[in-house]
N, C-alpha and C positions, 0 to 999 in steps of 0.2 A: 325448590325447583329453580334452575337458572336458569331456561328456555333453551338448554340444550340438550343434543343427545346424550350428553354423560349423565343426562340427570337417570337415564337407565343406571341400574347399581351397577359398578366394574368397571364401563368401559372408561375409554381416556383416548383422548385425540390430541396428536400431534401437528404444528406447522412449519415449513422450513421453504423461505421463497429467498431468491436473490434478483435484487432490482436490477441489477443491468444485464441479466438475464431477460427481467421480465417475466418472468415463470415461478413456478413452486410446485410442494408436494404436501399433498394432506394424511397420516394414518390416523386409521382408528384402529385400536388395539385394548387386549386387555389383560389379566394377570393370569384367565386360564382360556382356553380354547372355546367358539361358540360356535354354535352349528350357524349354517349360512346358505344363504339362496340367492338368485342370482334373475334379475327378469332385462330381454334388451328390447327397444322399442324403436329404435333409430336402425337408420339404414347404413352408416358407416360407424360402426363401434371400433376401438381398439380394446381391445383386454389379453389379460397375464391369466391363468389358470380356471376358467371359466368355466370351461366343460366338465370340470371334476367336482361343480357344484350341483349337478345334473341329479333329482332323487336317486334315480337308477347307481350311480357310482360309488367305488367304498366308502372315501372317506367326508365322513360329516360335517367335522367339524375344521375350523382355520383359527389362525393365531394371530394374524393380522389381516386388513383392509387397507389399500391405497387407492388414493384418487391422484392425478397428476396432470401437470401441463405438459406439453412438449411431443405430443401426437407419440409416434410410434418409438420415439428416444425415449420418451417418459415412462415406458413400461419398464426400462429398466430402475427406478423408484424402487421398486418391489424387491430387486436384486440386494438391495441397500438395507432394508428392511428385513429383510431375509438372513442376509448377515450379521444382523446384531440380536436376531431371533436366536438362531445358530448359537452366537458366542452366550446367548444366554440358556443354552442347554432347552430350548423348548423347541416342537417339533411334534409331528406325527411318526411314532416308533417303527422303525423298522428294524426287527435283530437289534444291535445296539449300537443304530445307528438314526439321529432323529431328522427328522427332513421339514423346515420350517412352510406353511402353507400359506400362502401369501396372495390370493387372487387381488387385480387390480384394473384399473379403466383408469383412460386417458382423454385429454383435451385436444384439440387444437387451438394451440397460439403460438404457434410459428412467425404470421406475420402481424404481430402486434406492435414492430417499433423496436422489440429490445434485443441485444447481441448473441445473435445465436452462433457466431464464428466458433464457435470453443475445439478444442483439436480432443479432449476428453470427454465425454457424454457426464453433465454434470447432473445429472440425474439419481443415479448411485447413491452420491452422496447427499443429495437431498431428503431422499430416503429413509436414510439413517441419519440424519438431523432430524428428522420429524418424528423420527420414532424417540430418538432421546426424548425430544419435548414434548411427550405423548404424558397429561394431564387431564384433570378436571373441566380448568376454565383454559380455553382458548377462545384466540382471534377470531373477527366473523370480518367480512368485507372485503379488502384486496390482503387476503393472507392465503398461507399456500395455495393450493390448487387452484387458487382464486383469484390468487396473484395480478396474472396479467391476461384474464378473460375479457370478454367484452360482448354484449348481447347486440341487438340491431340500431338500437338507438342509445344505449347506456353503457357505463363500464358495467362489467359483471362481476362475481365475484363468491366468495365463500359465506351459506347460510345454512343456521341452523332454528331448530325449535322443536318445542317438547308440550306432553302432554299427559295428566295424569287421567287415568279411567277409573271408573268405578271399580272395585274389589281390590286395588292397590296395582293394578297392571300399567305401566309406564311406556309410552309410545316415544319416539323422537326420529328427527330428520335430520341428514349434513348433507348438503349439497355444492356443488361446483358448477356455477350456471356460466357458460359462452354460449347460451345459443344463438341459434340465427335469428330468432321470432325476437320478442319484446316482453320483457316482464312491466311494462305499463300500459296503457290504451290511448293510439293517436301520440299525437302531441303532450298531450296533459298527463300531471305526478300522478294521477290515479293508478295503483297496480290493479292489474287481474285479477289479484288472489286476495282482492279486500275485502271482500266477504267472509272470509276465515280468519281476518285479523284477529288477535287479542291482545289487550291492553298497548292498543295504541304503537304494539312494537316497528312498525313500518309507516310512522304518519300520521292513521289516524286519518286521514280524509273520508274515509268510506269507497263505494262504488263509483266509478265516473256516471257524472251527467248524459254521458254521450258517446254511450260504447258505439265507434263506429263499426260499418258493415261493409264488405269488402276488401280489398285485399291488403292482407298486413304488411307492416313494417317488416323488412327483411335486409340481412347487410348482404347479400348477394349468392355465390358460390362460393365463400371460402367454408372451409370444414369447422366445422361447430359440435358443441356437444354438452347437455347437460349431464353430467353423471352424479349419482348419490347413493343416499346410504338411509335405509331406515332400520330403526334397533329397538327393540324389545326384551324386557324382562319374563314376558308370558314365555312359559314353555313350548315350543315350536318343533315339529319335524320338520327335516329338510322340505319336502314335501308344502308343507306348509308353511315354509321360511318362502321360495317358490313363487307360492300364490299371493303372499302379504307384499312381494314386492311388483308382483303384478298389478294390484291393487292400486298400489303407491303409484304407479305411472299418471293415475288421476289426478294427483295432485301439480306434473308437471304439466298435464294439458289444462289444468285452472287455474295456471299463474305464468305460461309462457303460453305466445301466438304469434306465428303456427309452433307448433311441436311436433316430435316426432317425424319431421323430415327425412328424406333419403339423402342429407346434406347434413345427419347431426346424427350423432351414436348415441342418443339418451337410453342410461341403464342403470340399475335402482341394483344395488344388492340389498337384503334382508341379515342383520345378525341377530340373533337370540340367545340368552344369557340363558334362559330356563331355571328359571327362580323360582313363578310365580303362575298358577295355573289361568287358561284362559275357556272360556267356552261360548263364547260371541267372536267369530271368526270374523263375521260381516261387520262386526260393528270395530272390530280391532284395524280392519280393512280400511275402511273409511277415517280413521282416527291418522292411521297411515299416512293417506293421500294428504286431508286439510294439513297432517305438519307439512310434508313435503310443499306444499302449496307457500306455505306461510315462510318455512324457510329461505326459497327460492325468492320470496321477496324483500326477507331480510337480507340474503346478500348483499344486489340490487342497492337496499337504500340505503347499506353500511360501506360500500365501497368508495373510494378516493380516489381522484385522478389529481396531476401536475396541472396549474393553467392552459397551459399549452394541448394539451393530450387530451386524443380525438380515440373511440367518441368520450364525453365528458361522463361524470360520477353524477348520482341522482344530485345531490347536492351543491353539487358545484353549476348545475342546469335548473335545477328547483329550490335551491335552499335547505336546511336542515330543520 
């Protein structure tokens, strides 16, 4: 187990950011199609092919997942992805002709500092960077989608984490945190989500002393967004890809505050490889959430800022 989502068998996640951008792009992807679901909880989402994750709808299954920066330019990511799905002959059939499925969600970090003048939407090809480097082991902290996030009082940034269940069913979480709330409490390194720690992977402090009461930390009106990914070896209907990512939103409200804003598009897709049977839905649910929780805080403590650049990295304000 590497405490990632790849530790599901198949999948592989790519990253592909440019710093004077200040942005990037995350996929996950894998070497065959997995069915997928789709849950949004925020009040301004962006996304690429969403509705056709809908149970109701034909098709089940997708070939790739992107997360991205760059608000509504950044849907084009998918485009990017989509093309080098294409040059690889994979796709949903139609006659004989394959049409790659590509759903995706988007960040805002427009005004984080770095040069968005580009006269090309450099998105595209971020894309299709990220799907090249689409591997086992990747980046966690300011790498793609994570890039150039920032939450209310920290930089934010790309995290994941995994988890094995009883009968061999494998849970995992990737997430891209900008949101507006805080993934720690108050002033102090304590995360939210310390309670679902394991081994020590975010610190190690435990719970804070002194969960305040009242109103949280918030970086204002600009557009924010946690978006993520939980993925599963259990065998899943769309249906109930669906409701595992409904689930999963639990874990974003026990490791960011506030969540779920009308000022942040938080939205969980579900993939499922269907390897491995499950029959503890509730308890596959909850396994959901604590990664997403845990993940959301590994970002968080894995990310890096410049001296200079506001707001700062956990570490560069707390230490490592």
């Amino acid at each position: 187990m590497r405490n990632l989502i790849t530790d599901v068998p198949g999948l592989l996640v790519g990253n592909a950011q440019d710093a004077t951008l200040k942005s990037g792009s995350t996929v996950l992807t894998a070497d065959q199609s997995f069915t997928c679901g789709v849950h949004v909880m925020g009040g301004a989402p962006g996304t690429r092919e969403t509705d056709l994750l809908a149970p109701d709808k034909l098709v089940e299954k997708v070939d790739a997942l992107v997360l991205s920066g760059g608000s509504g330019f950044g849907l084009d990511a998918g485009s990017g992805v989509a093309d080098a799905l294409r040059a690889a002959g994979r796709g949903f059939a139609v006659g004989n002709v394959r049409v790659p499925i590509v759903p995706g969600a988007i960040l805002f970090d427009l005004t984080n500092g770095g040069d968005k003048n580009w006269t090309v939407n450099p998105y595209r090809d971020l894309g299709a960077q990220a799907f090249a480097a689409a591997a086992p082991e990747f980046a966690l902290g300011s790498a793609g989608a994570g890039f150039g996030a920032t939450t209310a009082t920290l930089k934010g940034g790309l995290g994941s984490a995994s988890a094995l269940l009883p009968g061999g069913v494998i849970v995992g979480a990737l997430v891209a945190v900008n949101a507006i709330g805080s993934a720690t409490v108050g002033d102090g390194p304590h995360f939210w989500a310390a309670p679902f720690e394991e081994n020590g992977e975010f610190g190690n402090l435990g719970p804070s002393p002194t969960s305040p009461i009242g109103r949280p930390a918030t970086k204002g009106t600009l557009r924010n967004t946690t978006i993520g990914i939980v993925a599963t070896n259990a065998a899943l209907t769309q249906a109930q890809c669906t409701r595992l990512a409904t689930a999963a939103h639990d874990g974003i409200a026990r490791a960011v505050v506030p969540s779920h804003t009308p000022v942040d598009g938080d939205l969980i897709f579900t993939a499922s490889t269907g390897t491995t049977g499950c029959d503890d839905l509730v308890y596959l649910g909850h396994a959901a959430a604590t990664c997403m929780a845990r993940a959301i805080a590994r970002g968080v403590f894995l990310a890096r800022s410049t001296p200079l650049e506001e707001p700062p990295c956990y570490a560069r304000r707390f230490g490592s």
